[in-house]
N, CA, C and O atoms as CSV, one atom per row, in Angstrom:
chain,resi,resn,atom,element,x,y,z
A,1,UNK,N,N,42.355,-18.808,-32.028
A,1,UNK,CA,C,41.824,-17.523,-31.641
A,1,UNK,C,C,42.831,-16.395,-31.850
A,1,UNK,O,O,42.255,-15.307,-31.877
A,2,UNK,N,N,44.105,-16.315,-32.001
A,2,UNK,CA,C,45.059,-15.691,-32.051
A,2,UNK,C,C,44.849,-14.667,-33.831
A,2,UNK,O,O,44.908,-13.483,-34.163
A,3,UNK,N,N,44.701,-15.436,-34.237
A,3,UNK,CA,C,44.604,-15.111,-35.803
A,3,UNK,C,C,43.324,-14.409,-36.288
A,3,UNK,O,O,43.290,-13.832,-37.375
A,4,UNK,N,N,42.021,-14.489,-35.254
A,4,UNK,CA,C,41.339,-13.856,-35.597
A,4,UNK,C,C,41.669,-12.377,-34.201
A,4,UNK,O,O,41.247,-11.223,-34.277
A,5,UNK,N,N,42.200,-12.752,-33.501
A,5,UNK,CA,C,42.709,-11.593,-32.530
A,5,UNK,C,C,43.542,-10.437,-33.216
A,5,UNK,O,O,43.477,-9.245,-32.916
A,6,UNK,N,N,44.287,-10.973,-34.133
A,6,UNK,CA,C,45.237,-10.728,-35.317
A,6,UNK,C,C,44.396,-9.641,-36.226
A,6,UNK,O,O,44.495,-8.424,-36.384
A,7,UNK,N,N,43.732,-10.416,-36.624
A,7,UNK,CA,C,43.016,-9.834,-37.853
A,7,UNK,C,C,42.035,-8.569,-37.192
A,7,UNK,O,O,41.788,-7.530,-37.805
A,8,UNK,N,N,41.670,-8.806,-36.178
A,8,UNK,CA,C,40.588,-7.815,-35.918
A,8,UNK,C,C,41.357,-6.328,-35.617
A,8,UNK,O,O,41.137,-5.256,-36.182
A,9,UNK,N,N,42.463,-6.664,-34.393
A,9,UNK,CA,C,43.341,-5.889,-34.019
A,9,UNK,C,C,44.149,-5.206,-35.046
A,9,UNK,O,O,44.286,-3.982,-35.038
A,10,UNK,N,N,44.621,-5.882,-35.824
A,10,UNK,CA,C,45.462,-5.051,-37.226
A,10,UNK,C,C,44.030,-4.124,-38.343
A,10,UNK,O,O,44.270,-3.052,-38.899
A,11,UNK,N,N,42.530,-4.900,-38.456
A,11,UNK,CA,C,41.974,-4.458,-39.227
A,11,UNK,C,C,41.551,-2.898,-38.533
A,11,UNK,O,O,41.597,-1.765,-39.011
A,12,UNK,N,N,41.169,-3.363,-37.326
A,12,UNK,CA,C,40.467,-1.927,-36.592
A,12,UNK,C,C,41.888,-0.939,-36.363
A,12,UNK,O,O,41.496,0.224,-36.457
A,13,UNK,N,N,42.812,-0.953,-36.200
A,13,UNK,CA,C,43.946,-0.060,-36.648
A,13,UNK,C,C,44.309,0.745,-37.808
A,13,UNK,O,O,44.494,1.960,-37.866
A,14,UNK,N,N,44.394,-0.307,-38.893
A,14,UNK,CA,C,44.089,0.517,-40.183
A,14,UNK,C,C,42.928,0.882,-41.002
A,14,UNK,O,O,42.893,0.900,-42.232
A,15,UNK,N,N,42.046,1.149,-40.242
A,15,UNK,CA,C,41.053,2.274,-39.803
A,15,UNK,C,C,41.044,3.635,-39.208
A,15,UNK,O,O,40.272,4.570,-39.418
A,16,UNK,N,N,42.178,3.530,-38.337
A,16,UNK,CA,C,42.361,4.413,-37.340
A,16,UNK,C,C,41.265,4.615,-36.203
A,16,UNK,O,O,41.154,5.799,-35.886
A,17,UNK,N,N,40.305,3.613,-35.415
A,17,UNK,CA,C,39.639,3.864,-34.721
A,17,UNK,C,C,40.158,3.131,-33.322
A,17,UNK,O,O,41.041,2.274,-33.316
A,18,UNK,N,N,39.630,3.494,-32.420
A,18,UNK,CA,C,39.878,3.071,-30.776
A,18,UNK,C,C,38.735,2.058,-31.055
A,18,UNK,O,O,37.863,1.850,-31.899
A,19,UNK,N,N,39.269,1.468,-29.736
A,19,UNK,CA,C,38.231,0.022,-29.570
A,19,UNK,C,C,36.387,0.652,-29.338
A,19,UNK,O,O,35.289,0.439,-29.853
A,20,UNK,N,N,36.965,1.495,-28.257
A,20,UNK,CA,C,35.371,2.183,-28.378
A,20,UNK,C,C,34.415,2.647,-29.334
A,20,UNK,O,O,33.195,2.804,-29.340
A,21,UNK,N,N,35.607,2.863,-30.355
A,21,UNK,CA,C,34.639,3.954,-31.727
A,21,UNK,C,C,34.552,2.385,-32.356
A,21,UNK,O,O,33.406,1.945,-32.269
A,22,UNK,N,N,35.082,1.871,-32.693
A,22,UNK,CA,C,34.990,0.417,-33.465
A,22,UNK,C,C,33.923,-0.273,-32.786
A,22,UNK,O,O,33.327,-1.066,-33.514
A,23,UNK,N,N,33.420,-0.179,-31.329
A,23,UNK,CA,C,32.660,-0.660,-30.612
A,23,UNK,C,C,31.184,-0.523,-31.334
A,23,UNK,O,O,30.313,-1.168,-31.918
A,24,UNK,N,N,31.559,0.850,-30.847
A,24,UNK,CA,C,30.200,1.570,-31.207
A,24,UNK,C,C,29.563,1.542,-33.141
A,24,UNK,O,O,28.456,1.738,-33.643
A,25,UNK,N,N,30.790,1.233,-33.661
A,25,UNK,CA,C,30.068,1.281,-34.858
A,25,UNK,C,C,29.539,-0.301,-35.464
A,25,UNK,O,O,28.621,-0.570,-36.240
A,26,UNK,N,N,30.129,-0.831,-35.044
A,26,UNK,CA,C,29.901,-2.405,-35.001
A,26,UNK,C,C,28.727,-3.030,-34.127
A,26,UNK,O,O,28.460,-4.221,-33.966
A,27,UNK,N,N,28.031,-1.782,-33.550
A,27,UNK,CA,C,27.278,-2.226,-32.601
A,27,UNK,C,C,27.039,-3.624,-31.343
A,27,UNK,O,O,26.019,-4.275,-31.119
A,28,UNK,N,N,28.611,-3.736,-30.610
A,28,UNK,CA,C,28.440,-4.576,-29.675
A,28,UNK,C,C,29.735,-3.505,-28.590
A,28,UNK,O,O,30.423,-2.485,-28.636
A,29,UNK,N,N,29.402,-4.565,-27.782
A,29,UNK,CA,C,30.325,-3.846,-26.131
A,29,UNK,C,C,31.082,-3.777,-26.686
A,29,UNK,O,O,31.325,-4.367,-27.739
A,30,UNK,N,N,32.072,-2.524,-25.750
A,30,UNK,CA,C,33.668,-2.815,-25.822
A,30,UNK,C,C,34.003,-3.839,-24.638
A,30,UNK,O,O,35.096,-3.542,-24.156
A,31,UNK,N,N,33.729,-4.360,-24.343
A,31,UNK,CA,C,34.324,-5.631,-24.045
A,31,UNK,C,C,34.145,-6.740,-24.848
A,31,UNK,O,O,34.904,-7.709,-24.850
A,32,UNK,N,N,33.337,-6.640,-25.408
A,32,UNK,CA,C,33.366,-7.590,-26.825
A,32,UNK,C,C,35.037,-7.532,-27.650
A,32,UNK,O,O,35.946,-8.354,-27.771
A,33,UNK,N,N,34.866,-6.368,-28.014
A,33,UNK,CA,C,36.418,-6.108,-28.646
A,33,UNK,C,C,36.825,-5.948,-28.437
A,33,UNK,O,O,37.633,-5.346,-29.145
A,34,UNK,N,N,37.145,-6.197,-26.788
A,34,UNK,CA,C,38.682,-6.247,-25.784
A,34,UNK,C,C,38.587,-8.099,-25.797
A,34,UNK,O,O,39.485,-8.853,-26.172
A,35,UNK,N,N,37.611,-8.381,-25.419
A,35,UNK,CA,C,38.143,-10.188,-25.454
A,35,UNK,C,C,38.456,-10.716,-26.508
A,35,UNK,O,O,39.181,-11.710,-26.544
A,36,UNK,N,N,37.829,-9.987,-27.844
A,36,UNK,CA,C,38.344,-10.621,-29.325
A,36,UNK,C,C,39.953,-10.462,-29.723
A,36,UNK,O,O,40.681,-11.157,-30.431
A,37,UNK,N,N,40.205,-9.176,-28.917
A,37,UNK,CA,C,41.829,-8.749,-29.617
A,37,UNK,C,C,42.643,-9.658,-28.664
A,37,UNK,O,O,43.503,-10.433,-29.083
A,38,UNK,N,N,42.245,-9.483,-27.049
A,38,UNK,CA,C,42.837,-10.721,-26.185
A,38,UNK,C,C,43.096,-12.192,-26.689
A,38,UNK,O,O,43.902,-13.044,-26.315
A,39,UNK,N,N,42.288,-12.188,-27.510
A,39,UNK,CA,C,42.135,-14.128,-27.774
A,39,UNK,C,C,41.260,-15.080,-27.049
A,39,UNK,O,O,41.347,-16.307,-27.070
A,40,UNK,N,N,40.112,-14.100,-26.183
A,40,UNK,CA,C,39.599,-15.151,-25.164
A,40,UNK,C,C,39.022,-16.181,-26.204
A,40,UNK,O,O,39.256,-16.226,-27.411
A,41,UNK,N,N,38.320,-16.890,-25.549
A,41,UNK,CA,C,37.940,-18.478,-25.936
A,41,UNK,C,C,36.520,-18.811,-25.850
A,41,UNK,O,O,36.002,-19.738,-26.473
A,42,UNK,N,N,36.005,-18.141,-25.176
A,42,UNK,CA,C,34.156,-17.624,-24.511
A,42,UNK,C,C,33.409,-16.724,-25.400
A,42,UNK,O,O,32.401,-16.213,-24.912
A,43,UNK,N,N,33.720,-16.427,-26.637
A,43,UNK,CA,C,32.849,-15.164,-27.653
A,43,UNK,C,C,31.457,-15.762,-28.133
A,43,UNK,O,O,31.148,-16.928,-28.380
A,44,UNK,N,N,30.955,-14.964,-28.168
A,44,UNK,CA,C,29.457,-15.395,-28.672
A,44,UNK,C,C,29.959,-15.153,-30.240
A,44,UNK,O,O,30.669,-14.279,-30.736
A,45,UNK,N,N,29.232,-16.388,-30.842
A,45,UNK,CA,C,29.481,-15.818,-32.352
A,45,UNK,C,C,28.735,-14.786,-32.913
A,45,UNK,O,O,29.118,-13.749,-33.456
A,46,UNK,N,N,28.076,-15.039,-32.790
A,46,UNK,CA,C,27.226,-14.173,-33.222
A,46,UNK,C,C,27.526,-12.326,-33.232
A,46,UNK,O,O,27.330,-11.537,-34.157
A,47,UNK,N,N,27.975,-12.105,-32.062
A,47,UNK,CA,C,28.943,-11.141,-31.502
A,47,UNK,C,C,30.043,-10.774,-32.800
A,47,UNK,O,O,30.154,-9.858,-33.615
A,48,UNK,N,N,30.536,-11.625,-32.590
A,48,UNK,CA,C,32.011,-12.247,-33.762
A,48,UNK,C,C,31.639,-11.478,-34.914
A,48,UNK,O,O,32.166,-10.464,-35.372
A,49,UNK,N,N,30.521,-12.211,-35.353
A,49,UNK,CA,C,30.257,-11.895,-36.748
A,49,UNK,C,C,30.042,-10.606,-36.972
A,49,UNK,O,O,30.514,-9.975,-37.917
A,50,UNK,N,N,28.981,-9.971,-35.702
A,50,UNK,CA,C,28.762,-8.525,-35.877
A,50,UNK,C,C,29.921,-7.785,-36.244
A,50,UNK,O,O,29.804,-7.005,-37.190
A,51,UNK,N,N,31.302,-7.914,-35.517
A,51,UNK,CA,C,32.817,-7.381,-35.521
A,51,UNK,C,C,33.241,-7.829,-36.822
A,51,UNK,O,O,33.693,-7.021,-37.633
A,52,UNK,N,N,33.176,-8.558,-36.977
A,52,UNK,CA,C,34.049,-9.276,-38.981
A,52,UNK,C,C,32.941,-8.928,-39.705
A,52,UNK,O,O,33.397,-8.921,-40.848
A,53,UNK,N,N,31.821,-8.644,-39.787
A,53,UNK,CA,C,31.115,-7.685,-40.987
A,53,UNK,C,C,31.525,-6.790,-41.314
A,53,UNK,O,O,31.583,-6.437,-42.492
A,54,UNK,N,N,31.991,-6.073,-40.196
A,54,UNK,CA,C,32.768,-4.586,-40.314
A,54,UNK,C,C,33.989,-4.648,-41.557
A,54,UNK,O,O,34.288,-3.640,-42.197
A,55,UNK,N,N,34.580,-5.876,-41.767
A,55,UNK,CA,C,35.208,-6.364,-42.975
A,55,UNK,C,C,34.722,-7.116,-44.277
A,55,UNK,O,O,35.385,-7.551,-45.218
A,56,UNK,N,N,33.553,-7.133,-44.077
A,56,UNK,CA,C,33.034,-8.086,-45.120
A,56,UNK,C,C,33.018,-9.841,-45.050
A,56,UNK,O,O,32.580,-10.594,-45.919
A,57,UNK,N,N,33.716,-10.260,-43.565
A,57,UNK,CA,C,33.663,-11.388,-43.252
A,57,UNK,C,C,32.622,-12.075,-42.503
A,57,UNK,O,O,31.504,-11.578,-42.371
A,58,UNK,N,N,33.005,-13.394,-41.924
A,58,UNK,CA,C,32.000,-13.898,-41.402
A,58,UNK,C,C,32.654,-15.204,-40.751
A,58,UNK,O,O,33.642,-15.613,-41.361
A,59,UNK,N,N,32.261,-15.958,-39.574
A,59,UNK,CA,C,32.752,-16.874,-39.218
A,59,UNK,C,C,31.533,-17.907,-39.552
A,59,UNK,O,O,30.447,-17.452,-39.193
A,60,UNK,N,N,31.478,-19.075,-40.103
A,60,UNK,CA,C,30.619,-19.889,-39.725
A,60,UNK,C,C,30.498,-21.401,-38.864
A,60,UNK,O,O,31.613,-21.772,-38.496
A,61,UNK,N,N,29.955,-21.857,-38.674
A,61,UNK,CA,C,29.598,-23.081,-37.473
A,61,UNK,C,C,30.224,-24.019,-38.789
A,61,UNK,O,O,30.030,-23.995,-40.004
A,62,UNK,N,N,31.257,-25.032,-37.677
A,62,UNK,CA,C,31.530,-26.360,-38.643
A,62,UNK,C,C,30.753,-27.379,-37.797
A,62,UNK,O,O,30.237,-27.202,-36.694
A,63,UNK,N,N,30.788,-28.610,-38.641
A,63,UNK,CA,C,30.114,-29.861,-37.818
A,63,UNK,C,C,31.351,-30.704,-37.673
A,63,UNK,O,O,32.034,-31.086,-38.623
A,64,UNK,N,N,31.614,-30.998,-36.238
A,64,UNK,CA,C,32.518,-32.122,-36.087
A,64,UNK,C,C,32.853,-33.059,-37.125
A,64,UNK,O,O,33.925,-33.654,-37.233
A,65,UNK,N,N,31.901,-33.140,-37.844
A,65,UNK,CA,C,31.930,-34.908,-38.963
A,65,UNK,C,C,32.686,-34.076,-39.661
A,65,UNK,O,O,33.887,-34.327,-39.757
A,66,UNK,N,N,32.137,-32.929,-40.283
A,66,UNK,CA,C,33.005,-32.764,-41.585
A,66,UNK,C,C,34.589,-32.322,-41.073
A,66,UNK,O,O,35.223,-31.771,-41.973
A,67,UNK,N,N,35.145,-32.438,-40.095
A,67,UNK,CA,C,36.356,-31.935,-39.831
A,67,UNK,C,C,37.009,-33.490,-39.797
A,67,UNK,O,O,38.218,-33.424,-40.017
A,68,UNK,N,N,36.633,-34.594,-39.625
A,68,UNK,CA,C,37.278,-36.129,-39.494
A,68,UNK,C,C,36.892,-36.146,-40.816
A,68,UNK,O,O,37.650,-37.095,-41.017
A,69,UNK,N,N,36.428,-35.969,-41.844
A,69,UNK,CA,C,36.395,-36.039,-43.022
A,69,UNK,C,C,37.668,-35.579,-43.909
A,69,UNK,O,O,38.147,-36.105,-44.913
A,70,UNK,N,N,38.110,-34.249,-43.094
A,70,UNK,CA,C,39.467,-33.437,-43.504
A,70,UNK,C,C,40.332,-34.296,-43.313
A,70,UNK,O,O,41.191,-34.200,-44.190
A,71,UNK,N,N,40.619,-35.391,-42.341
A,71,UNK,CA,C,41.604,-35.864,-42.010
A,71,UNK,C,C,42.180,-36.942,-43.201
A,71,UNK,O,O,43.288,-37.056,-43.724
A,72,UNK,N,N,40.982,-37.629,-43.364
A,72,UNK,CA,C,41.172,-38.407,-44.991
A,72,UNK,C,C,41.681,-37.630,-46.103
A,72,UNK,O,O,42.056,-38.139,-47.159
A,73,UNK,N,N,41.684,-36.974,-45.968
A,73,UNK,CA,C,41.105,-36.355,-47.749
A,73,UNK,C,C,43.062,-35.638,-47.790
A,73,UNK,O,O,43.612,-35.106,-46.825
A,74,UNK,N,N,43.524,-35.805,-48.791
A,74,UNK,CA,C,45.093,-35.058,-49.205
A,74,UNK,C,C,44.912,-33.446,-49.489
A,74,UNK,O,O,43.843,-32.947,-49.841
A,75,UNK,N,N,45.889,-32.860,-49.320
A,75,UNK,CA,C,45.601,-31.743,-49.437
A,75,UNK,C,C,46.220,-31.215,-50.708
A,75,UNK,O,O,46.046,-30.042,-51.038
């Protein structure tokens, strides 16, 4: 969570907007984008995503299996 706390916090900066104006244009609470820059652990994704569109990103859902799949596989 740190890294997307990272990313949001450094992206909405070099913007130059406050959490509120970033709020508002992203259309979710500012408490949404006070717990994202915090690192909480409780975000709705969906939420998430609304905030990382604002970059052209996106988080998506993994399935447990395919992550024990990673563990095999060399990198």
């Amino acid at each position: 969570m740190k890294e997307l706390a990272s990313f949001v916090k450094e992206r909405r900066k070099s913007v130059n907007l406050t959490q509120e104006e970033f709020a508002e244009r992203a259309g979710v609470a500012l408490t949404v984008i006070r717990k994202i820059e915090q690192g909480k652990t409780n975000l709705n994704m969906e939420k998430v995503n609304l905030v990382l569109r604002m970059f052209g990103h996106q988080l998506a859902a993994v399935d447990s299996k395919e992550l024990v799949g990673l563990d095999n596989q060399e990198l």
